[in-house]
Structures are given as C-alpha cells and as structure tokens.
C-alpha positions in Angstrom: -1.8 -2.8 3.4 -3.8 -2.9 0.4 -3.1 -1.0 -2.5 -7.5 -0.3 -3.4 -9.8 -1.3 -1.0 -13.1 -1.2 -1.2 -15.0 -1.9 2.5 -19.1 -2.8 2.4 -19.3 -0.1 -0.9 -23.2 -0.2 -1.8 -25.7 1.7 -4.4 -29.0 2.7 -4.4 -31.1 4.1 -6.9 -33.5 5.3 -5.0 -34.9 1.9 -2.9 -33.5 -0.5 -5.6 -30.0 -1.6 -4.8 -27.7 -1.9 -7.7 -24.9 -3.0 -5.9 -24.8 -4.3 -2.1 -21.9 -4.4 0.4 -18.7 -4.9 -2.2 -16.0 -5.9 -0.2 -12.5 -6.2 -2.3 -9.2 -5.7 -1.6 -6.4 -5.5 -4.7 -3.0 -5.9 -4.1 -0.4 -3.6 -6.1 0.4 -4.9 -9.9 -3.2 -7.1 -9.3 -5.2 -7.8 -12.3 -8.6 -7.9 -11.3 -11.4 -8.9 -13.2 -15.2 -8.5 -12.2 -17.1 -11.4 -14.0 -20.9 -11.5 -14.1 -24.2 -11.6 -16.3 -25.5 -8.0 -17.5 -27.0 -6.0 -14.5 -25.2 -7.4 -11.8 -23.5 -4.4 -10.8 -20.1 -4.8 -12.0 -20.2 -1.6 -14.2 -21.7 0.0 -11.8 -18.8 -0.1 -9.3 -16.3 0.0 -11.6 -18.0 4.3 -11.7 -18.2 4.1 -8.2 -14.1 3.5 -8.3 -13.7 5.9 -11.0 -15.9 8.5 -9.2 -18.4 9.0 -12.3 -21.2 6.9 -10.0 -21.1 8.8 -5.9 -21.2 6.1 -3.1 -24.5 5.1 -1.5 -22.7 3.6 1.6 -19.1 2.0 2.1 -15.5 3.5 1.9 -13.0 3.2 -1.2 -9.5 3.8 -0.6 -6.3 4.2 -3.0 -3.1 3.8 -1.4 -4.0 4.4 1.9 -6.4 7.7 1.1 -10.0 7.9 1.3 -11.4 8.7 -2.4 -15.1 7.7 -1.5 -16.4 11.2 -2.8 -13.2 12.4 -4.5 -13.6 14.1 -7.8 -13.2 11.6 -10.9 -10.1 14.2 -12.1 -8.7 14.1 -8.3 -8.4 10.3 -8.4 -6.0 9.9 -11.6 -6.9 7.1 -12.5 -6.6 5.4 -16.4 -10.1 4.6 -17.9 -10.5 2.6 -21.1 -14.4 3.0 -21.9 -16.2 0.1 -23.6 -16.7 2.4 -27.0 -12.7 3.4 -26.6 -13.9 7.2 -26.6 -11.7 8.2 -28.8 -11.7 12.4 -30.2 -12.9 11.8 -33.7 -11.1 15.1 -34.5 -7.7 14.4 -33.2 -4.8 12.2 -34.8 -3.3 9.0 -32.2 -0.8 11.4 -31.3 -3.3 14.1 -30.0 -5.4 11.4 -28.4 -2.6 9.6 -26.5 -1.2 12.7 -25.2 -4.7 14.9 -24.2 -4.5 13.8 -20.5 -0.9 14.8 -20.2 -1.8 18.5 -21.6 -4.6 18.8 -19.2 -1.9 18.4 -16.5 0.1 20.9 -17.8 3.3 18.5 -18.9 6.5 20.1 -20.3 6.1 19.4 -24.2 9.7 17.6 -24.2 8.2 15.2 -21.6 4.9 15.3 -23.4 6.7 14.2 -26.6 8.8 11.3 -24.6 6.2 9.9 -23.1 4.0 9.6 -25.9 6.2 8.0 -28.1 7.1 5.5 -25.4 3.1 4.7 -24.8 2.6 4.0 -28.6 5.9 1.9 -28.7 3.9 0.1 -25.9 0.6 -0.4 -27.6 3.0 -0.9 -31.4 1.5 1.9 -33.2 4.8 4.1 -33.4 3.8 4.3 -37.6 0.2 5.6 -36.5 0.7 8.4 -34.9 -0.7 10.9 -37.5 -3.6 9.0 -38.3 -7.1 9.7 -37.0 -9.3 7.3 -35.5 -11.5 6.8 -38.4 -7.8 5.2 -40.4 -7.7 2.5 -37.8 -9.3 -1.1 -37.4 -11.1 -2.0 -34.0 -8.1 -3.3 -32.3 -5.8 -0.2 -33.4 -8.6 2.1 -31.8 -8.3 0.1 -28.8 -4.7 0.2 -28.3 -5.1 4.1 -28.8 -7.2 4.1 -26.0 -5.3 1.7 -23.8 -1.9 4.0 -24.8 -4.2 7.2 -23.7 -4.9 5.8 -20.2 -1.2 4.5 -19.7 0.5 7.2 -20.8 -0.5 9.4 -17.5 1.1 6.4 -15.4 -2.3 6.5 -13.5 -2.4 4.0 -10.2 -5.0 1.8 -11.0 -6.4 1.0 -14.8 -10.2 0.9 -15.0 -11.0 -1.2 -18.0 -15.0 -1.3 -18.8 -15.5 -4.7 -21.3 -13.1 -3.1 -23.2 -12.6 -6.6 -25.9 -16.1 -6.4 -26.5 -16.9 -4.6 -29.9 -13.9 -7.2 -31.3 -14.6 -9.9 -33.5 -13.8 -13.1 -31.9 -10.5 -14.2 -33.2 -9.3 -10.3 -32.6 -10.9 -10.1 -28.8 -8.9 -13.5 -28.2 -5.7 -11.9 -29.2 -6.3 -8.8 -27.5 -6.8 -10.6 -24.4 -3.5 -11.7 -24.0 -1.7 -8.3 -25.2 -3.8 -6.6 -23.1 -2.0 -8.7 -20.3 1.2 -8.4 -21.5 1.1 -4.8 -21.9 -0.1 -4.5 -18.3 3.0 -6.7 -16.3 5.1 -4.7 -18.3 4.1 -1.5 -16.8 2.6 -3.1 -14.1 -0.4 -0.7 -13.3 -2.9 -2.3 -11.0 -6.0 -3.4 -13.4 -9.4 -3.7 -12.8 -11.3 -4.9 -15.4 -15.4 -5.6 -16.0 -16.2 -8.2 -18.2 -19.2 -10.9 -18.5 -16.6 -13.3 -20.9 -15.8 -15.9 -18.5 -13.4 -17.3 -20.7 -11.5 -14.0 -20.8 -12.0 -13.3 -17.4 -9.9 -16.9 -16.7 -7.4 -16.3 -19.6 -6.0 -12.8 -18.0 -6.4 -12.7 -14.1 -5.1 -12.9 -11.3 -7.8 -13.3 -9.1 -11.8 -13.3 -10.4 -14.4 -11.5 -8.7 -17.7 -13.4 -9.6 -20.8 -11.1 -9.2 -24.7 -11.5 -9.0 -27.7 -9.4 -8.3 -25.4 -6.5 -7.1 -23.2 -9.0 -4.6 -19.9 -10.6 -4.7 -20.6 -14.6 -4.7 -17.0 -15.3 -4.8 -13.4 -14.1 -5.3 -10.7 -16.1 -5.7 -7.6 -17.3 -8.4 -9.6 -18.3 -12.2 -8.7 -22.1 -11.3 -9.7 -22.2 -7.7 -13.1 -20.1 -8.7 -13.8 -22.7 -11.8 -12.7 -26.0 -9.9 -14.8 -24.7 -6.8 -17.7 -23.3 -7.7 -19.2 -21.7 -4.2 -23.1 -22.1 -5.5 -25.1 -23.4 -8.1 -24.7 -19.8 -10.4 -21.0 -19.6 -10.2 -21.3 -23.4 -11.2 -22.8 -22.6 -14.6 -22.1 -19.5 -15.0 -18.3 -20.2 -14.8 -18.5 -22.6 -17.5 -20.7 -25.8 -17.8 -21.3 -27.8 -15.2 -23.9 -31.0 -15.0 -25.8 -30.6 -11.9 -26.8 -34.2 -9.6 -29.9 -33.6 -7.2 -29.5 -36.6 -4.5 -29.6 -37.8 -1.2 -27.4 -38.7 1.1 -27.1 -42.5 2.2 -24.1 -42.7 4.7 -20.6 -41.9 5.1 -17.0 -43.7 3.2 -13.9 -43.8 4.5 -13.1 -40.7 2.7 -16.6 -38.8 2.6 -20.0 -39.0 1.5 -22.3 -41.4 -0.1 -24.7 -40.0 -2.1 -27.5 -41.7 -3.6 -28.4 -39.9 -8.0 -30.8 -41.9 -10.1 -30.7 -45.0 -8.7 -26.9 -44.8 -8.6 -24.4 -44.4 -5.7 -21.9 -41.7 -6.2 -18.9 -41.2 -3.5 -18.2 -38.0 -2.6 -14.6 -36.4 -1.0 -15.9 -34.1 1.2 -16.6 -34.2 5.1 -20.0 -35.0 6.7 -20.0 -31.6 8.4 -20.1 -29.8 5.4 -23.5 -30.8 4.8 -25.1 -29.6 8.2 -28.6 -31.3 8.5 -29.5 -31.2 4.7 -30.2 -34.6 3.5 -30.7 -33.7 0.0 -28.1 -32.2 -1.8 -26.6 -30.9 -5.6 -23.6 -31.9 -6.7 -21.5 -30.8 -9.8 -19.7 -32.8 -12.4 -17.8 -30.6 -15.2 -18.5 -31.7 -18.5 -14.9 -32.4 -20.0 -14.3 -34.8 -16.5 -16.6 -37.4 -17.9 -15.1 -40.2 -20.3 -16.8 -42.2 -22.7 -16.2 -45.8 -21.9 -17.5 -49.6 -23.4 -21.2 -50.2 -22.1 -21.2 -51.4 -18.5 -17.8 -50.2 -17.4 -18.9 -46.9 -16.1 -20.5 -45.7 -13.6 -24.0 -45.4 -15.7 -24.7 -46.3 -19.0 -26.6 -43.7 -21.9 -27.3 -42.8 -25.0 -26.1 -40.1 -26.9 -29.0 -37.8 -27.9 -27.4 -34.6 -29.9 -23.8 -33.9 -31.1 -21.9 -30.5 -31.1 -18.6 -30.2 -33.2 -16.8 -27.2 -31.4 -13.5 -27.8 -33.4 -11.3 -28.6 -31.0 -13.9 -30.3 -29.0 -17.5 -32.5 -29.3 -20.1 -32.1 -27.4 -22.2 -34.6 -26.4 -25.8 -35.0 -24.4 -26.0 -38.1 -22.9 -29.4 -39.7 -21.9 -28.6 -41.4 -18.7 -30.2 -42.4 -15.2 -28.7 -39.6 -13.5 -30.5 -37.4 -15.9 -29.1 -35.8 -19.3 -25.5 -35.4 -19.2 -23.3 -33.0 -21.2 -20.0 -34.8 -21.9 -17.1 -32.7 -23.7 -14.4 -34.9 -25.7 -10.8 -34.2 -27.2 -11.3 -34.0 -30.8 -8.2 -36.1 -31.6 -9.0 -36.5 -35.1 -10.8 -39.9 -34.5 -14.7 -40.7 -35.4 -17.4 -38.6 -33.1 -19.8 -40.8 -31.2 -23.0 -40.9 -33.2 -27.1 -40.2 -32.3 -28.6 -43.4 -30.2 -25.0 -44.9 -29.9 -25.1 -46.5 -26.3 -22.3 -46.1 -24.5 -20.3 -46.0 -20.8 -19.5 -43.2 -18.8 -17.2 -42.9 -16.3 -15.7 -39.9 -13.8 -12.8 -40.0 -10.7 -14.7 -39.2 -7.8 -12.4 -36.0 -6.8 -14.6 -34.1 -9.9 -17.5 -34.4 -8.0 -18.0 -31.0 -6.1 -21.0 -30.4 -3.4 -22.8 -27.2 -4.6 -24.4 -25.9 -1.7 -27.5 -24.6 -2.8 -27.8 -22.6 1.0 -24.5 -20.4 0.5 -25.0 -17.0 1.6 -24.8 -14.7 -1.8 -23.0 -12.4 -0.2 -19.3 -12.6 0.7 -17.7 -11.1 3.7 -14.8 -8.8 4.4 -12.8 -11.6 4.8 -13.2 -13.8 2.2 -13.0 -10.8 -0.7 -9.1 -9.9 1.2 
C-alpha cells in the first residue's frame, strides 16, 4: 500500500480549475518533486496535502487514513515555506523547538531532540542566535531543523532553494538530500528548477495547466519526454517537424528538410498520423568535418556556459542548438561551416496528440 496517495484530487476556484484530477502515489522514504512553470498547480496541491487549501474533488490519504478535510494541525506534517517563516523574535533554539511545545513535549525530550535536529542541519554553535544573525542558507536549515524535529510523516517543502544565490541553492540541493535519507522522512517537494528537481529525486512529477503530464525517475522523464512541453521544458530539446516515408528494419523513416532520419520506434506508435515531431537533445549532436554528418550548417551565435558552448547551427533541418564539452580546446566560430552528426537511438517521437492528463495508473 502506499504510504500518500492522492486519487483524481482537483481544485476549483469558483469555475476556473487550478488543478485537475492529480493522481500520485509516494512510496515511504520517496523524494518527490513536483516540477513545472509558475501557475500550474504545483503549489497549489502541495496546500491541498498540507490542508491550508480544502479539496474541490478527490481523496488524499496518509498511511492508510483519509485526511482529505483533516485539519492542517491534525495531519502532522513538516512544512518548510518558501520565505522559511522563521519567528523574528525567537533565537534557533526557540524556533526549532516551537512545534514540539505546542505538543506539549517533556522539556528533557524537548532539549534532546532539539540538539539532535541542529546537529542534523550543523548549526549546534547557533542556537542562541536570532534569525536576523544568520545568512540565507543558515535560515533555511533552521527551518528545515524546525519541520524535522517533530519526526512528521511526510516533509512538505514549498521552493524552498529559491531566495538562494546560485552557487548556495546548488549546494543546498544536495544537503537537502542528504539530510533527508538520513532521517528518511517521505519528501515532497515543489519546485519549477528542473535542474534541481533531477539532481535530488526520486521520481519527478512534471505538471502543466493544473495536470500531471508525466511522472516518472529524473532520467526516464528527461530521456523520454511524453509531449512536446515536457520536451523543453525538461531541458533543451531541438524539435524535427517531418513526415513519415516507410518503415526500416528497426523502425521508422522519417523524411526533415530534405533529409532522411531513421527512427527506433514501432510503426504502431504512430497511429494514422503521417506527420510527426521528433526530438533531438542538444548535447547528442557532434560537430563533425563538412559532409560527414548527417547535414551540414553554419554556426550562427556562440554561448560560453563554462563548462559548456553553445552553439546555433543554421542547417536544413532548421536551426539547431548543439551543446559541446568545453575541453579547453578552440570554440567553433560565427559562419564556420561544419558537419553534424547524431546515433539514431537520440531521436525520440514527441507525440504532439498525448493526452495531458495522466491516469491513475501511470502516476502509481
């Protein structure tokens, strides 16, 4: 059985839907994260979990019991708000251990178990300082040590990297993560950084317009993108409108510019569509000698990235965006002519007429 479930869970402000028939079901110790552009909905079920948002339609359950209009207090669960929430007033100490007072805990245990959450969170000097004395990523742990230390079931986190600076948010990430398989809680976590979202989870839940589009493992989600959003949304992808021309002894022919690409998938797949769009990630293209490629270009605009350049490509199968090692060796240059080339497994078929929404099934 699943730890949360959450069975065709919709809202409505008034006739506009915000979100529409979430299905999702988390195992115990899952970190979940719900990826997608601003007003999609994530947020908004997120509350709906918590109990801060009440249920239009659907059923949540924890552990086998139906919270769907349990009280947020009843619930128990950890919440780490996007602005950390923190009492101005109160030192790290008085923060961390305010949920354990409202339950009434022993102050030995109180004392314990405080200690041990900041140990957790490595802010055991801290303790007497207020919020104000602390950077943005000590604030955060205070609230991360603050939801912990009630051992709740399931850890809400609401973009809760998002006020860091970059360099800070990417460390965070992965303390975040290690912080939660050593206690284990079950995490769900909101986010519209895809990059984090892939770093830290388990499994992604990609959302758009208030539905789930798909839910799956980061790799699985980025290496098969179910429609053109998740495609680009989920990094960069180069998108190839074509047709098909036949079948090969291991799939598809499909015909892009004036050049004949060979797709692995099966004919079936396709139903009676004759035209299709296809996806090519940018860092699956290489730059080879003119003519010993599948197409020929010309480099229009370079991006130095650091680790990477980026490259648009002026080709017959449209402008391509090509991402390259930066091995320390020269960039290719503006109106340099060059080769490109791809293995035909990195082509995907991104079917333009997949249903948004994603069943029961599919989000287990």
């Amino acid at each position: 059985m699943s730890f949360l479930k959450l069975t065709n869970v919709s809202k409505f402000y008034g006739a506009t839907p915000a979100v529409s028939s979430f299905n999702l079901s988390v195992e115990k110790g899952e970190f979940i994260s719900l990826l997608g552009p601003s007003g999609c909905g994530k947020t908004t079920t997120l509350q709906m979990i918590a109990g801060f948002e009440a249920v239009s339609g659907g059923r949540i359950e924890l552990d086998g019991r139906d919270i769907t209009h349990a009280k947020p207090n009843t619930r128990g669960l950890g919440i780490v708000f996007q602005s950390y929430a923190l009492f101005p007033h109160m030192t790290v100490e008085q923060n961390v251990a305010f949920g354990l007072e409202m339950r009434k805990c022993p102050a030995a245990e109180l004392r314990e178990r405080v200690d041990q959450a900041l140990a957790l969170v490595h802010l055991e000097q801290h303790g007497r300082r207020y919020p104000r004395e602390l950077s943005g990523g000590q604030r955060q742990r205070v609230a991360l040590a603050r939801a912990l230390v009630i051992v709740p079931p399931v850890l809400l986190l609401d973009e809760p990297l998002s006020n860091l600076d970059a360099q800070l948010r990417e460390e965070m990430q992965f303390e975040l993560r290690d912080i939660q398989r050593k206690v284990g809680t079950t995490t769900i976590m909101v986010t519209h950084d895809q990059s984090e979202a892939m770093s830290i989870s388990d499994r992604v839940v990609v959302m758009e317009a208030g539905h789930v589009t798909q839910v799956g493992q980061p790799l699985s989600v980025y290496e098969h993108p179910g429609n053109r959003f998740i495609s680009t949304f989920v990094g960069k992808a180069n998108l190839l409108e074509g047709s098909i021309q036949g079948e090969w002894a291991n799939g598809v022919k499909v015909e892009v510019g004036g050049v004949m690409l060979y797709l692995d998938a099966a004919a079936a797949e396709f139903g009676s569509s004759s035209q299709v769009v296809l996806g090519l990630r940018p860092e699956k293209l290489r730059c080879v000698g003119v003519d010993a490629g599948r197409c020929n270009g010309v480099v229009r605009r370079t991006f130095f990235l650091g680790s990477q350049w980026m490259y648009d490509v002026e080709t017959t199968l449209g402008t391509l965006t090509m991402l390259t090692t930066n091995d320390g060796g020269a960039a290719l240059e503006a109106e340099q002519q060059i080769g490109i080339d791809w293995s035909d497994r990195n082509l995907r078929l991104i079917s333009a007429s997949r249903n948004a929404a994603v069943t029961a099934a599919e989000a287990a």
